[in-house]
C-alpha positions in Angstrom: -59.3 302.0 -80.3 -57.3 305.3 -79.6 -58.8 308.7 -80.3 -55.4 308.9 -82.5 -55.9 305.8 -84.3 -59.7 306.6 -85.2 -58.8 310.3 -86.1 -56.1 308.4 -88.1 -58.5 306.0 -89.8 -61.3 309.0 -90.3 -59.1 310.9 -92.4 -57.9 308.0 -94.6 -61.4 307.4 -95.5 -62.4 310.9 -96.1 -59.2 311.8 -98.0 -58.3 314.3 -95.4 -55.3 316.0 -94.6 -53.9 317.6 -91.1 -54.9 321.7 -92.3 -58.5 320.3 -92.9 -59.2 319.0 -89.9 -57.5 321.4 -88.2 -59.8 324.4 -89.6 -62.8 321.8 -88.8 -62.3 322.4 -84.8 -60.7 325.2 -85.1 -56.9 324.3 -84.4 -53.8 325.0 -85.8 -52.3 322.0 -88.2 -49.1 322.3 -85.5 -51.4 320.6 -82.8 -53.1 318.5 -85.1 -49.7 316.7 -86.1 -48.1 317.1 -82.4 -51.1 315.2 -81.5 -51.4 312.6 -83.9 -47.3 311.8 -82.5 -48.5 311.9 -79.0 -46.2 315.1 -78.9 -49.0 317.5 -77.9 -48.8 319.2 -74.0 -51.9 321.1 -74.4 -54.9 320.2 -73.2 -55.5 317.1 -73.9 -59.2 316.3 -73.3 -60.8 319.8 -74.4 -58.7 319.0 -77.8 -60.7 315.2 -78.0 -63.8 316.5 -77.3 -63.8 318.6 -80.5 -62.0 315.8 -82.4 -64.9 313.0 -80.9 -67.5 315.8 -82.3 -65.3 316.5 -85.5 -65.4 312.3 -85.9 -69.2 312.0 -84.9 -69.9 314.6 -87.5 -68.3 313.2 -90.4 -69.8 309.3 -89.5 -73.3 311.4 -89.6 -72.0 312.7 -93.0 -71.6 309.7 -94.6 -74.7 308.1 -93.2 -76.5 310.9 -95.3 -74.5 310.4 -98.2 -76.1 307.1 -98.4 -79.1 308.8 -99.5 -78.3 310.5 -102.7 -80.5 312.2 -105.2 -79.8 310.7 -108.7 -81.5 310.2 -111.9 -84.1 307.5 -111.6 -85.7 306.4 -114.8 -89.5 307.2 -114.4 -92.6 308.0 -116.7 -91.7 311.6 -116.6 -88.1 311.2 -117.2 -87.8 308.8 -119.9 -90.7 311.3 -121.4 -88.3 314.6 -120.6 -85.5 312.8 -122.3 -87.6 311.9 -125.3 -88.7 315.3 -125.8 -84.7 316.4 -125.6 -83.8 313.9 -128.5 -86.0 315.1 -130.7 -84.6 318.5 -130.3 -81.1 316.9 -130.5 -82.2 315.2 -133.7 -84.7 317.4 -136.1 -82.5 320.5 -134.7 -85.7 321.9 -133.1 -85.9 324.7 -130.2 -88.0 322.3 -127.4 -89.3 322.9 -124.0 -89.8 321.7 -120.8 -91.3 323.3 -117.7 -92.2 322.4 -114.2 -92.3 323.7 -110.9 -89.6 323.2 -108.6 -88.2 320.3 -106.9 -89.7 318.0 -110.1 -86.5 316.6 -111.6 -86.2 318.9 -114.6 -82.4 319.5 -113.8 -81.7 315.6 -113.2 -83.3 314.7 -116.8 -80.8 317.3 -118.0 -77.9 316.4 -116.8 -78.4 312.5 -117.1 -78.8 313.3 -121.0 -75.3 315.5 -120.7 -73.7 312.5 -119.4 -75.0 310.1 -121.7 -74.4 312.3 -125.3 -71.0 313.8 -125.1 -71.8 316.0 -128.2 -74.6 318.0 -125.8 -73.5 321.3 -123.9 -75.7 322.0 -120.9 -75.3 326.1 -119.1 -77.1 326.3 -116.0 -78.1 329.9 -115.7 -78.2 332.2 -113.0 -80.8 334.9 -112.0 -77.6 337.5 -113.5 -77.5 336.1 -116.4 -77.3 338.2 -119.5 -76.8 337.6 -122.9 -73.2 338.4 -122.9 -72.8 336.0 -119.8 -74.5 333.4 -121.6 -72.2 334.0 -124.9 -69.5 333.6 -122.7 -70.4 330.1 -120.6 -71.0 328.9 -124.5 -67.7 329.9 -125.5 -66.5 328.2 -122.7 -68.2 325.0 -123.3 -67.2 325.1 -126.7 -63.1 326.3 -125.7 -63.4 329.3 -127.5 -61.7 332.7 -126.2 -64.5 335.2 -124.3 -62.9 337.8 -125.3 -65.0 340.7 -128.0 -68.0 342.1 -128.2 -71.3 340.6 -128.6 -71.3 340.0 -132.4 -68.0 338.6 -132.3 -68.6 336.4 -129.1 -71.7 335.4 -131.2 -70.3 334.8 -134.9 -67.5 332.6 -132.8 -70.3 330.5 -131.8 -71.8 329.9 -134.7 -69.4 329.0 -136.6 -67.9 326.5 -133.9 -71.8 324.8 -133.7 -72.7 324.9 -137.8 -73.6 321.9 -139.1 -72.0 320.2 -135.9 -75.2 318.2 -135.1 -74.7 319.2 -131.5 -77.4 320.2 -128.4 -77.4 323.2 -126.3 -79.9 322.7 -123.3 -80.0 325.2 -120.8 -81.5 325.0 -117.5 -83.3 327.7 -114.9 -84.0 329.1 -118.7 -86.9 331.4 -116.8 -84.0 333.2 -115.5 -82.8 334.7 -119.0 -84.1 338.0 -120.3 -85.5 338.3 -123.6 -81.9 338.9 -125.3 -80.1 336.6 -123.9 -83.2 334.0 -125.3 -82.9 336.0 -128.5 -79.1 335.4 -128.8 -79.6 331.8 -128.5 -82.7 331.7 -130.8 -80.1 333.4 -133.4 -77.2 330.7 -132.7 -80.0 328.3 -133.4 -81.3 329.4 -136.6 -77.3 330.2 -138.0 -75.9 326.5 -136.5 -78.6 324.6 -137.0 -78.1 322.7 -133.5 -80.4 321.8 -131.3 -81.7 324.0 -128.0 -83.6 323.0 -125.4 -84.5 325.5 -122.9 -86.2 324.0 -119.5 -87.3 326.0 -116.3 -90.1 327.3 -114.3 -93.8 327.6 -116.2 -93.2 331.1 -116.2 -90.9 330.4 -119.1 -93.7 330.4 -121.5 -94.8 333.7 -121.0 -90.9 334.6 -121.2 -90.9 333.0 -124.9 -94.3 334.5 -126.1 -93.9 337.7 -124.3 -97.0 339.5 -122.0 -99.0 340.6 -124.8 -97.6 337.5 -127.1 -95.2 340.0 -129.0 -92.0 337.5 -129.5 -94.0 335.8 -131.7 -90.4 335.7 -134.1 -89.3 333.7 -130.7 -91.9 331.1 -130.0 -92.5 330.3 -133.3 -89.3 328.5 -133.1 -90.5 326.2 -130.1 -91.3 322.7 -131.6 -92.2 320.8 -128.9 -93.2 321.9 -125.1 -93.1 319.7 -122.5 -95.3 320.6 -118.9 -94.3 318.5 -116.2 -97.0 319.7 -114.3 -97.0 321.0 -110.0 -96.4 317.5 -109.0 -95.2 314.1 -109.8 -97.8 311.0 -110.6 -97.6 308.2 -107.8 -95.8 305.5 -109.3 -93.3 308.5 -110.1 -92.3 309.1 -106.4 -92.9 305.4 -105.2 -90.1 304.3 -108.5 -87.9 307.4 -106.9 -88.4 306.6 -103.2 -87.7 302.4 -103.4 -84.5 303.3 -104.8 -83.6 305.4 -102.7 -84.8 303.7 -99.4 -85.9 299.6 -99.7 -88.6 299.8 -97.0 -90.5 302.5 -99.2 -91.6 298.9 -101.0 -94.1 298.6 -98.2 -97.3 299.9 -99.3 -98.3 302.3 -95.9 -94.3 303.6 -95.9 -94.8 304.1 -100.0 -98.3 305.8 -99.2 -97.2 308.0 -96.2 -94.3 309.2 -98.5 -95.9 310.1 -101.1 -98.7 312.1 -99.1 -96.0 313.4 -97.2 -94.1 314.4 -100.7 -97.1 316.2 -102.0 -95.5 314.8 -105.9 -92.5 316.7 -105.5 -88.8 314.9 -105.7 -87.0 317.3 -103.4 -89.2 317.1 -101.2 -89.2 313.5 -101.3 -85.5 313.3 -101.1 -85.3 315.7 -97.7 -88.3 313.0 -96.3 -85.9 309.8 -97.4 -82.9 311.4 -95.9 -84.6 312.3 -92.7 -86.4 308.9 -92.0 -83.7 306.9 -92.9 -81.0 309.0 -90.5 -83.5 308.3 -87.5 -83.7 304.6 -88.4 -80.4 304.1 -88.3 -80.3 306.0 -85.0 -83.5 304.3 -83.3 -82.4 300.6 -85.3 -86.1 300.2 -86.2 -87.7 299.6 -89.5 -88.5 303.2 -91.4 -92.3 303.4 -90.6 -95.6 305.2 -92.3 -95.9 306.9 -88.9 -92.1 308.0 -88.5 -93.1 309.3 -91.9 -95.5 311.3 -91.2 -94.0 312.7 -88.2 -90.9 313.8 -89.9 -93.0 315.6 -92.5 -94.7 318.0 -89.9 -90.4 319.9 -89.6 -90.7 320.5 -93.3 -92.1 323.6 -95.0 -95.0 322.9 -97.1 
């Protein structure tokens, strides 16, 4: 096959144009096309090395993307999106916390997508309360523009009665009045909130000396995931994500490897399964275990 026809056949499947590839190997979209019509009188074989790497690169990309990190339907997840219906339904403020890397943000956004009527903000260390007033508004299509009360009031009265869910993620991020504007929206709408994020959270909600009492008195339910996922937890993520995990030393190794933790998991099952497909063997406990020793504990 010609180094045209491939380049040709690469960007068809990727859904590239001529520009992008050109700013991938750092050409002008002028050579890329003069090249493609067997026009170019450059130099030919330093431009084909960079499009053979440019091609290799994006083959290794979609050998990755193979391996994706999705919502898998576990103890800990159908119990995460139990705890987020009940909020949905009673109109409660719930909770769920977790350390990192243990799927709190998947159970989230697998509810978003399967109850249109639930907004989901995922908030940023800068978050304020204005800033979170404003991703609501946007959510809900409302203007941003006015002052707190205003942005606040247009909330409320968009959400009243509306039987609708706010859940918001990386909650340990927001100060106390951003928690306190959405702990007003709350008790003025009557919807639903469920705040998930780190276990500091808690001490976010109750305050250091346990002064927000006003605050965590709304908290119905709160859900601690724990530091670390059960076993049959990572071997349900892992087999569907990589078929050989179904052996019981490469569903072991992984899970040692994992220490309980999904990302984790996910960066092991992306990196064993890349170098079988390289090497054409079988994903092994051992290959497992040596892949583990380049990530950071």
């Amino acid at each position: 096959m010609s180094m045209q026809k491939e380049l040709t056949e690469v960007m068809a499947r990727k859904g590239y144009n001529q520009t992008q590839v050109a700013r991938a190997i750092g050409k002008s979209p002028a050579v890329i096309n003069q090249y493609l019509q067997n026009k170019y009188n450059g130099d030919i074989p330093s431009l084909e090395g960079l499009i053979t790497s440019f091609i290799s690169r994006e083959n290794e990309k979609e050998k990755s993307l193979r391996i994706s990190a999705q919502y898998i339907p576990t103890i800990t997840s159908r119990k995460g999106l139990e705890v987020i219906r009940l909020a949905h339904l009673d109109g409660d403020i719930n909770v769920i916390t977790g350390d990192a890397g243990l799927g709190k943000s998947m159970i989230l956004r697998e509810y978003a997508a399967q109850h249109r009527d639930a907004l989901l903000i995922e908030a940023d260390p800068g978050y304020t309360a204005r800033v979170v007033l404003e991703e609501l508004c946007g959510l809900l299509g409302l203007s941003k523009r006015g002052n707190m009360h205003e942005l606040s009031e247009a909330c409320i009265s968009a959400l009243r009665d509306s039987g609708r869910l706010l859940m918001v993620d990386e909650a340990e991020n927001l100060p106390y009045r951003a928690l306190e504007t959405l702990r007003r929206i709350h008790d003025k709408s009557g919807i639903g909130v469920v705040l998930a994020g780190m276990p500091r959270l808690i001490i976010n909600l109750k305050g250091k000396r346990g002064e927000y009492k006003q605050l965590y008195s709304r908290v119905g339910l709160a859900l601690s995931i724990g530091d670390a996922l059960p076993q049959d937890d990572i071997n349900d993520i892992a087999v569907s994500m990589l078929p050989d995990a179904a052996d019981p030393e490469v569903g072991a190794a992984l899970y040692k490897a994992s220490h309980g933790n999904a990302r984790r998991l996910f960066k092991l099952v992306r990196g064993v399964s890349r170098h079988s497909a390289i090497s054409g063997h079988a994903v092994s406990a051992g290959a497992v275990r040596k892949f583990a020793e380049m990530l950071i504990n």
